[in-house]
C-alpha positions as CSV (number, residue, x, y, z in Angstrom):
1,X,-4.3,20.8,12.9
2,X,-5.6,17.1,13.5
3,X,-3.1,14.5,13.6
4,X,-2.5,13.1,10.0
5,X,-0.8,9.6,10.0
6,X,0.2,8.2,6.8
7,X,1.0,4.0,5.5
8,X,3.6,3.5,2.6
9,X,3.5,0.9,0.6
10,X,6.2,-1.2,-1.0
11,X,10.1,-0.2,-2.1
12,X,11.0,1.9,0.3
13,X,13.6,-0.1,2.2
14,X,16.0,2.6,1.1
15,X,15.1,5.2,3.4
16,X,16.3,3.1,6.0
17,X,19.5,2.5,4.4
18,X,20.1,6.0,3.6
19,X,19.3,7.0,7.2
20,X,21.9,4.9,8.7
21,X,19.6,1.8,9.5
22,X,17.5,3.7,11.4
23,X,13.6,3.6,11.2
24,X,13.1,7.2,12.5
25,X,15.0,8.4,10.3
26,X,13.8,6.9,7.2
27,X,10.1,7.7,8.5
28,X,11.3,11.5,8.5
29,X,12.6,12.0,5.2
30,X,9.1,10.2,4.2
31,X,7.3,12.3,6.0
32,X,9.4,15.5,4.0
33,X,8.3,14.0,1.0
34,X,4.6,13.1,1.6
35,X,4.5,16.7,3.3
36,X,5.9,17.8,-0.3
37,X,3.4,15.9,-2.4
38,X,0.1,16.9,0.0
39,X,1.1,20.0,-0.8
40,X,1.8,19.7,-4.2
41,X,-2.3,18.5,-4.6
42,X,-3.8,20.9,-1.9
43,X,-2.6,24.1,-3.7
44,X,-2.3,23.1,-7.1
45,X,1.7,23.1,-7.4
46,X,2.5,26.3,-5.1
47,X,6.0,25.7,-3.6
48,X,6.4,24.1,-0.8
49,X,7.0,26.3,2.4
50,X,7.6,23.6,4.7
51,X,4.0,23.2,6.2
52,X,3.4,19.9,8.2
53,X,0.7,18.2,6.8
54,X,1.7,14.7,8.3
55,X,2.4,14.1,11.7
56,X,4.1,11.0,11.0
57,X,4.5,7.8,8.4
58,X,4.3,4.4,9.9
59,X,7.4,2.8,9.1
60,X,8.2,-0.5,8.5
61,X,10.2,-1.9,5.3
62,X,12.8,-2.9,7.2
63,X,10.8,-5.7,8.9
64,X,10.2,-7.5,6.0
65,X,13.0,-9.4,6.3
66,X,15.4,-10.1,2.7
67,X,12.6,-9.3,0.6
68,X,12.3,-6.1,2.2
69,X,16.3,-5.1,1.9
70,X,16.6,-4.9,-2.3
71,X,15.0,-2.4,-3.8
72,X,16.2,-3.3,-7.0
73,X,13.7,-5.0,-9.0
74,X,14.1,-8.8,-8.5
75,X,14.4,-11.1,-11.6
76,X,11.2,-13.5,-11.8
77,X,14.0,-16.5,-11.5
78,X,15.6,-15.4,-9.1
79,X,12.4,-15.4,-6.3
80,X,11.7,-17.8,-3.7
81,X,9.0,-20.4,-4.0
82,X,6.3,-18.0,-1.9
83,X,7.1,-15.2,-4.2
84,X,6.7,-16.9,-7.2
85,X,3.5,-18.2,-6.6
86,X,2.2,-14.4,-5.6
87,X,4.0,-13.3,-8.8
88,X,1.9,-15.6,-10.4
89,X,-1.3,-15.5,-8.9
90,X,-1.2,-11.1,-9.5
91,X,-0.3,-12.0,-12.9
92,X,-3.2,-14.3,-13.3
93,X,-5.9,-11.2,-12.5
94,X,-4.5,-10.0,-16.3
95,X,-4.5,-13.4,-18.0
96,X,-6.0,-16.5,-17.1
97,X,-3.1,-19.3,-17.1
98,X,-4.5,-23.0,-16.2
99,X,-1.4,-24.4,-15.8
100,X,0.8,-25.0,-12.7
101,X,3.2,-22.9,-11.4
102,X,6.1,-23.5,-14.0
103,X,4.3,-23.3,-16.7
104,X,2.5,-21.1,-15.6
105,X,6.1,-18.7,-14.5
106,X,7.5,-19.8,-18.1
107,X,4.3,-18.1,-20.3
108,X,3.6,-15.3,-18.0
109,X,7.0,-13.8,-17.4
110,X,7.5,-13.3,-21.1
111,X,3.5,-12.5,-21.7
112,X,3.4,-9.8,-18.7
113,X,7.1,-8.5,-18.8
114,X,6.9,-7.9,-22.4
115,X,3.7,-5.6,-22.5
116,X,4.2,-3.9,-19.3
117,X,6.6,-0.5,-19.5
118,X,9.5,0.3,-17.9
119,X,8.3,1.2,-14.4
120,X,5.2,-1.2,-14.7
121,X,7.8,-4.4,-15.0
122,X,9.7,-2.8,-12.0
123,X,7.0,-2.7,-9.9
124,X,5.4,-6.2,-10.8
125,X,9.4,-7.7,-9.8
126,X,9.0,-5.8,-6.4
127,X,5.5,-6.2,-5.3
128,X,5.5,-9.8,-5.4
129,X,8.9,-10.1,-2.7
130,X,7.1,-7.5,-0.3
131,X,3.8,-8.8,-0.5
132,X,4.9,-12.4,-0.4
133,X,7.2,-11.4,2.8
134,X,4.5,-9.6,4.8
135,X,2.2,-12.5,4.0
136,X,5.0,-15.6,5.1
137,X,3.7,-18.7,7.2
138,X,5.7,-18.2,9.8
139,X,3.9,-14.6,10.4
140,X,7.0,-12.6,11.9
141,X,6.9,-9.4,9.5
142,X,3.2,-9.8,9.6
143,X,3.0,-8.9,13.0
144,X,6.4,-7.3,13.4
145,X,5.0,-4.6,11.1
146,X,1.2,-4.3,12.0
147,X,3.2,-3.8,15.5
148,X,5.3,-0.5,14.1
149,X,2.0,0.7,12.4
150,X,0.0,0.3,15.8
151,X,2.6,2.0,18.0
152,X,2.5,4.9,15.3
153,X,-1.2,5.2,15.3
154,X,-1.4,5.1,19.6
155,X,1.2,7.7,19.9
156,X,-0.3,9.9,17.5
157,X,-3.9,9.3,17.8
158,X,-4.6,10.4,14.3
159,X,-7.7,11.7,13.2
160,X,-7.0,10.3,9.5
161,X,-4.9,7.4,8.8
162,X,-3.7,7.7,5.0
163,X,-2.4,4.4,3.4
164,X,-0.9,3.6,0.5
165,X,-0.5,0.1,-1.4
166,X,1.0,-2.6,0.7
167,X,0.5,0.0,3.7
168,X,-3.4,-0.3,3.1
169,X,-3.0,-4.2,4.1
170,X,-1.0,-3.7,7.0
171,X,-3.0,-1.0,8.5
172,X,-6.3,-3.1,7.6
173,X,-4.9,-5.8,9.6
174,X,-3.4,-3.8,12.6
175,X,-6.8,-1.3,12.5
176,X,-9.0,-4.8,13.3
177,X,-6.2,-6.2,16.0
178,X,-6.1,-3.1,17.8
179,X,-10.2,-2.0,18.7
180,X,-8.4,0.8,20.9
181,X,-7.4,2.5,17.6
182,X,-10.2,4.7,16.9
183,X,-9.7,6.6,13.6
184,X,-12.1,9.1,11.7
185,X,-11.1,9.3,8.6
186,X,-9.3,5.8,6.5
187,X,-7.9,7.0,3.1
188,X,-6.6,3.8,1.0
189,X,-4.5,4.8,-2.4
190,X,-4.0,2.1,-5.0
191,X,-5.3,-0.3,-2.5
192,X,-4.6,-4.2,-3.6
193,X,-6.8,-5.4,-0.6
194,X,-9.8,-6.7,-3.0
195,X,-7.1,-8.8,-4.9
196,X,-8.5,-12.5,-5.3
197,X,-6.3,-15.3,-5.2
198,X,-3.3,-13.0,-3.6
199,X,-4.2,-11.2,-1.0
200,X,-8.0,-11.0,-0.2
201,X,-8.3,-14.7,1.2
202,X,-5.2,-14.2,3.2
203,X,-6.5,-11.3,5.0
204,X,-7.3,-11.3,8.7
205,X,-9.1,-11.4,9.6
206,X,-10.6,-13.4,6.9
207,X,-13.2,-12.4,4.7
208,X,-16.7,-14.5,5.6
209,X,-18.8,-15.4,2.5
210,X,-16.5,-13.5,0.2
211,X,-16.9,-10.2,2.0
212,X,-14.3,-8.2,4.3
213,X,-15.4,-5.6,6.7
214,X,-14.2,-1.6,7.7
215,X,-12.9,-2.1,11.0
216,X,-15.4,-1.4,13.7
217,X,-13.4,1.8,15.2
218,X,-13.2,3.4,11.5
219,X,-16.0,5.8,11.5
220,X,-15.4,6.5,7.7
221,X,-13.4,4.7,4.7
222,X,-12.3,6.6,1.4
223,X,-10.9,4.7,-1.2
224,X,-8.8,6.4,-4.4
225,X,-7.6,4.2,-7.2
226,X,-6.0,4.9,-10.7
227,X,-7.9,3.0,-13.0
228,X,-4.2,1.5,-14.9
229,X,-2.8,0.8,-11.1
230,X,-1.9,-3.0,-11.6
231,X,-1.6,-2.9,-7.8
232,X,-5.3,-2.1,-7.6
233,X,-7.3,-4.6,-9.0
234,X,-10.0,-4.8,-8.7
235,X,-9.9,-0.5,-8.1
236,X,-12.9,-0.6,-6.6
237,X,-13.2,-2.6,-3.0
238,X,-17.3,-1.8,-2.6
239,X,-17.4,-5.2,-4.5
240,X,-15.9,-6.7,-1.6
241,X,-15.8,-4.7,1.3
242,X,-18.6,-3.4,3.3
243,X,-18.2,0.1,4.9
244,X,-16.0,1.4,1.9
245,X,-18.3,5.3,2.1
246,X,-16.9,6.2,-1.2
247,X,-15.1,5.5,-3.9
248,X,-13.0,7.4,-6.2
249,X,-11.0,6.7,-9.4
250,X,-8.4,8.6,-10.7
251,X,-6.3,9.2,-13.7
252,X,-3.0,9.7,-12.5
253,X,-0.4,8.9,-15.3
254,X,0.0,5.8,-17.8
255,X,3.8,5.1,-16.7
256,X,3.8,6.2,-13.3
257,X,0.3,4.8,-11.8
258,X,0.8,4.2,-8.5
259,X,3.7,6.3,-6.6
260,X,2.1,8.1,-3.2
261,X,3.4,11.0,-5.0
262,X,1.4,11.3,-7.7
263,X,-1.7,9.8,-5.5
264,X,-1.0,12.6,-2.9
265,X,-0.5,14.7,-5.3
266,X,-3.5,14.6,-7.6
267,X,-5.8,16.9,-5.5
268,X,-8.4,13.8,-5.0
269,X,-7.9,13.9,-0.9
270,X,-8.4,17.9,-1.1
271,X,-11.8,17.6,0.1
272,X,-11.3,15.1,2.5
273,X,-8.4,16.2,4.3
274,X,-9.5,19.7,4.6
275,X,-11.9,19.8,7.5
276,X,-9.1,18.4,9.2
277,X,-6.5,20.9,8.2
278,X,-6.1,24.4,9.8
């Protein structure tokens, strides 16, 4: 079987935690579970005999500093200054607020928080801590963790690199600093790259005349998108990506939209992972 390296994407400082601080550790018991859900969507919910599917999952939650070491939801007031204003700015891709940023916090907490369910709310008060983390001036995460990811990716050699939510902007951004990382095969799940205003500017590299790139050594890009993931807007990133070969969206669950397990899980890779699968 090719080598199959899989991204994850925010929340998962736990696995750390639970593997007594140590990132091999949590990047195994990821590895279980993504083995688990490929599984799940390759043969339709057979049980799971312990096939390796993934050779290993990039890890890296614990770099992310403070923001990376709750995984409890974090109240909207209780976020620093950076994280706010990329609470803020996500929030604005659902409602368009003109004001500045606290009254801007004061009518979108209660608009958002109020309409979104359970796991949605959850999700919207830990996406903005990671992402704001990863993106932070001073740029230590940032290249702390496109570091992990690249040393993954050069010991393995992967001919597919599978990454999920925040995972899809650190492997972007590692994929174009490393040219010796030649991969097949990019798979991006829930992707929030294309997101204007929060993440798409800030990319590097940056996006010329509104447009980012595939990185050079990625022969071929695959994107999958629920079309209710609110990490995922826009789903599509052919509107501002060149290279993206195709497209997908999925329909994955109203409540539970954007876990890798129900991504993985949802049999839209089947045809893509297979030639690589033996």
């Amino acid at each position: 079987m090719n080598a199959i390296v899989g991204v994850h994407g925010i929340g998962k400082y736990r696995y750390y935690r639970d593997a007594g601080n140590s990132a091999a550790g949590a990047a195994a018991a990821m590895r279980d579970k993504w083995d688990r859900y490929l599984h799940s969507g390759l043969t339709g919910g057979a049980p799971h005999t312990g096939q390796r599917y993934v050779t290993e999952v990039a890890y890296y939650a614990h770099l992310l500093g403070e923001s990376g070491k709750d995984d409890e939801p974090r109240t909207v007031k209780r976020m620093s200054a950076p994280e706010q204003e990329v609470f803020v700015a996500w929030a604005r891709q659902f409602s368009e607020v003109g004001e500045g940023l606290t009254g801007a916090l004061h009518r979108l907490t209660g608009w958002l928080l109020e309409r979104l369910a359970g796991n949605a709310a959850e999700f919207a008060r830990l996406f903005a801590p990671e992402v704001a983390a990863y993106l932070t001036a001073d740029g230590r995460s940032r290249t702390a963790a496109r570091t992990a990811v690249a040393e993954v990716i050069r010991r393995n050699r992967p001919k597919v690199v599978i990454a999920h939510s925040l995972g899809s902007v650190v492997t972007y951004e590692t994929l174009w600093a490393n040219p010796d990382l030649e991969v097949e095969l990019l798979i991006t799940l829930g992707s929030p790259l294309g997101m204007r205003n929060v993440i798409f500017e800030r990319l590097l590299p940056a996006p010329v005349n509104g447009w980012g790139e595939r990185p050079r050594q990625v022969r071929r890009w695959v994107n999958i998108a629920d079309k209710d993931d609110i990490a995922a807007i826009p789903p599509s990133l052919r509107a501002c990506f060149t290279g993206v070969d195709q497209e997908f969206m999925v329909n994955l669950d109203w409540i539970d939209f954007h876990t890798v397990e129900k991504y993985l899980g949802c049999g839209a890779l089947n045809d893509h992972l297979k030639p690589y699968l033996s």
